[in-house]
C-alpha positions as CSV (number, residue, x, y, z in Angstrom):
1,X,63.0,87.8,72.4
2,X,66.0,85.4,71.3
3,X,68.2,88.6,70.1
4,X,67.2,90.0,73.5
5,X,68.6,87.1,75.7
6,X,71.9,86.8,73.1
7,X,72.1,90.7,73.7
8,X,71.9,90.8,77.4
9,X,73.9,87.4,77.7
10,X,77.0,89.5,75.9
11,X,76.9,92.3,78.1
12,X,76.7,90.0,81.3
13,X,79.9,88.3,79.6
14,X,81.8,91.9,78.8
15,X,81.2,93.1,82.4
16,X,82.1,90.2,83.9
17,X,85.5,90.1,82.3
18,X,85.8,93.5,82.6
19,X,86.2,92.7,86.8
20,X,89.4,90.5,86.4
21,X,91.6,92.9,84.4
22,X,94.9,92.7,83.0
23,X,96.7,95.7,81.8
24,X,100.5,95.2,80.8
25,X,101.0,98.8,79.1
26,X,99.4,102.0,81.1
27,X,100.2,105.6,81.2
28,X,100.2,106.3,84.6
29,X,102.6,107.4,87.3
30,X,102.3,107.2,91.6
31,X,100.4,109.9,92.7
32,X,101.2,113.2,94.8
33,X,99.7,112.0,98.1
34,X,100.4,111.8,101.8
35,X,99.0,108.7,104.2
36,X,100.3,107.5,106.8
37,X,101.8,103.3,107.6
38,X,100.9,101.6,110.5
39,X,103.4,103.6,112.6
40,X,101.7,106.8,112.2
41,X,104.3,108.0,110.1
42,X,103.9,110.0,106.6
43,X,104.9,108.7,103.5
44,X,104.3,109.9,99.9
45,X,103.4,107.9,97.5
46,X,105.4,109.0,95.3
47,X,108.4,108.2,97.3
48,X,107.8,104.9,96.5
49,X,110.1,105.5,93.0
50,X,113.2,105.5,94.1
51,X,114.8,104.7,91.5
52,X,116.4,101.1,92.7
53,X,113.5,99.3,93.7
54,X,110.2,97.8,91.4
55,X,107.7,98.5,93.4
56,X,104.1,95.9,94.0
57,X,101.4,98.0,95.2
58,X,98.4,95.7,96.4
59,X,95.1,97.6,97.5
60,X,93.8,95.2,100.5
61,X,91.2,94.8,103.0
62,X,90.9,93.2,106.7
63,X,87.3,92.0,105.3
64,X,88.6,91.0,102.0
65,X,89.9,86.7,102.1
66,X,91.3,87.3,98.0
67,X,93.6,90.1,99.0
68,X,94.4,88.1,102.3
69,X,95.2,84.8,100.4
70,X,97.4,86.9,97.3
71,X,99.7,89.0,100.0
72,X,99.9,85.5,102.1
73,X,101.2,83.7,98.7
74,X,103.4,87.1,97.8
75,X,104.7,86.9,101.2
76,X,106.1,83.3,100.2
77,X,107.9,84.6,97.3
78,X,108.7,88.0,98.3
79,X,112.3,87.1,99.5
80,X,113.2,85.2,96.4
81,X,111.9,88.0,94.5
82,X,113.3,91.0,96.1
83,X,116.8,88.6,95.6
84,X,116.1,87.8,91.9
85,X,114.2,91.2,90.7
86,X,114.9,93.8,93.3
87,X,111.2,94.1,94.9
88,X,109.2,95.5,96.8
89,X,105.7,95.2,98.1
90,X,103.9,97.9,99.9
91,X,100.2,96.7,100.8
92,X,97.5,99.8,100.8
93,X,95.1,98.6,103.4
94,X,91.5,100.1,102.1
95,X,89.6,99.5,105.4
96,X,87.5,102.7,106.4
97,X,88.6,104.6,109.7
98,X,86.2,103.0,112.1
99,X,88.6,99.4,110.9
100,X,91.9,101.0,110.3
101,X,92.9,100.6,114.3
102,X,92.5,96.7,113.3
103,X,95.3,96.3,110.1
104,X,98.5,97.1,112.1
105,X,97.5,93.5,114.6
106,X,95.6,92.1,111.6
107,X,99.4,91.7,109.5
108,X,101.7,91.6,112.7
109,X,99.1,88.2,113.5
110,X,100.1,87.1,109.8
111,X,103.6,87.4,109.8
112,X,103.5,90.2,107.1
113,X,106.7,92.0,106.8
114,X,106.1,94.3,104.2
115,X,105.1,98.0,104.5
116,X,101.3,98.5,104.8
117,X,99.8,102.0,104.2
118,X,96.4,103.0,105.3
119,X,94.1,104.8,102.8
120,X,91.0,104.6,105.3
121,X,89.4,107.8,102.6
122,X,89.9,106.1,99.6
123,X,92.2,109.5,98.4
124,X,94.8,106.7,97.1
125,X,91.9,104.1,95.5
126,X,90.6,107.2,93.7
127,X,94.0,108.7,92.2
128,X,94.7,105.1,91.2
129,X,91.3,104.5,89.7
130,X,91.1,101.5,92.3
131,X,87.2,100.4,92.5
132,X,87.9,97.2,94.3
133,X,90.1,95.4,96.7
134,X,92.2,93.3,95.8
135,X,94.1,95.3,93.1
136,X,97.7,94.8,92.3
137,X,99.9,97.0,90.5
138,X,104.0,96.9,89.2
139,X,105.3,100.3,89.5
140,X,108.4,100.1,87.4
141,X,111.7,102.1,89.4
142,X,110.6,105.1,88.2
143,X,107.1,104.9,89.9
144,X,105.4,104.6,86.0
145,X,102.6,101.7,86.4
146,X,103.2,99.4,84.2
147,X,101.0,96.2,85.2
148,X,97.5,96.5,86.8
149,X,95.3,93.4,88.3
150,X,91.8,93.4,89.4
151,X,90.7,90.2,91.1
152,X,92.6,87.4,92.5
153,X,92.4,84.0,91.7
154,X,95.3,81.0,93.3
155,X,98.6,81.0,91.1
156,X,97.9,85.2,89.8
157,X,101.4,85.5,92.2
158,X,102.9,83.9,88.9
159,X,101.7,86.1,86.6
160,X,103.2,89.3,88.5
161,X,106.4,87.2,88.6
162,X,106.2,86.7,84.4
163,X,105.7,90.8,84.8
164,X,108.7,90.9,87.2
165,X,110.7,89.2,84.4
166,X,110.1,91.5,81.7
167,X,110.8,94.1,83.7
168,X,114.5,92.9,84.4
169,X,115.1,91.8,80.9
């Protein structure tokens, strides 16, 4: 019964960490796929490598207060960043289509000026192995992912920076 309890007690502690990731080295590259920002317009993910820019990809949610509190404390150091490092951050919003009508007034009400991209069927959280809102990602200019973030806890913002830094070195 003891190695029972020490056995289940590990696996609780391996899938818990296992929902607050950090991955600095990963193989893969923006996907091949159309959605639309909050203007209706098409853009490719892809696009998003243009060779000049670093690109921070955060997965969001309306419903979600982590991702609301990390692009509020991004938003505080985008300009400095985008100075210092070249950024940019394009927020994927991950509400479903009856809440997508909501997101546009939802970051216009928060002062957000960043690029937000809907995703409302998930085609973007599944070529991105996204499970969960709030993810970040560093797309280096080249659009190869090169820093992945599950989970968001006060000061993370700080971490991407370190990234951010490596990335310019």
């Amino acid at each position: 019964m003891k190695n029972l309890l020490v056995l289940i007690t590990l696996i609780f502690a391996a899938s818990t960490a296992s929902f607050a990731q950090d991955t600095t080295s990963t193989s893969s590259e923006l996907p091949n796929l159309i959605v639309k920002n909050t203007d209706g317009e098409n853009v490719n993910i892809q696009s998003l490598a243009d060779g000049e820019h670093i690109t921070i990809i955060s997965f969001w949610a309306t419903w979600c207060k982590p991702c609301i509190k990390e692009l509020t404390n991004i938003q505080d150091l985008l300009e400095d960043w985008n100075e210092e490092f070249n950024v940019r951050l394009v927020a994927i919003s991950v509400d479903d289509s009856r809440n997508i009508s909501k997101v546009k007034p939802f970051a216009a009400g928060r002062g957000w000026n960043f690029d937000i991209l809907l995703d409302p069927n998930g085609d973007v959280q599944r070529a991105m192995n996204v499970s969960n809102p709030p993810t970040t990602m560093i797309a280096d200019k080249n659009g190869k992912i090169v820093y992945l973030h599950t989970g968001y806890q006060e000061g993370d913002e700080y971490e991407i920076e370190d990234h951010l830094v490596e990335l310019n070195k």
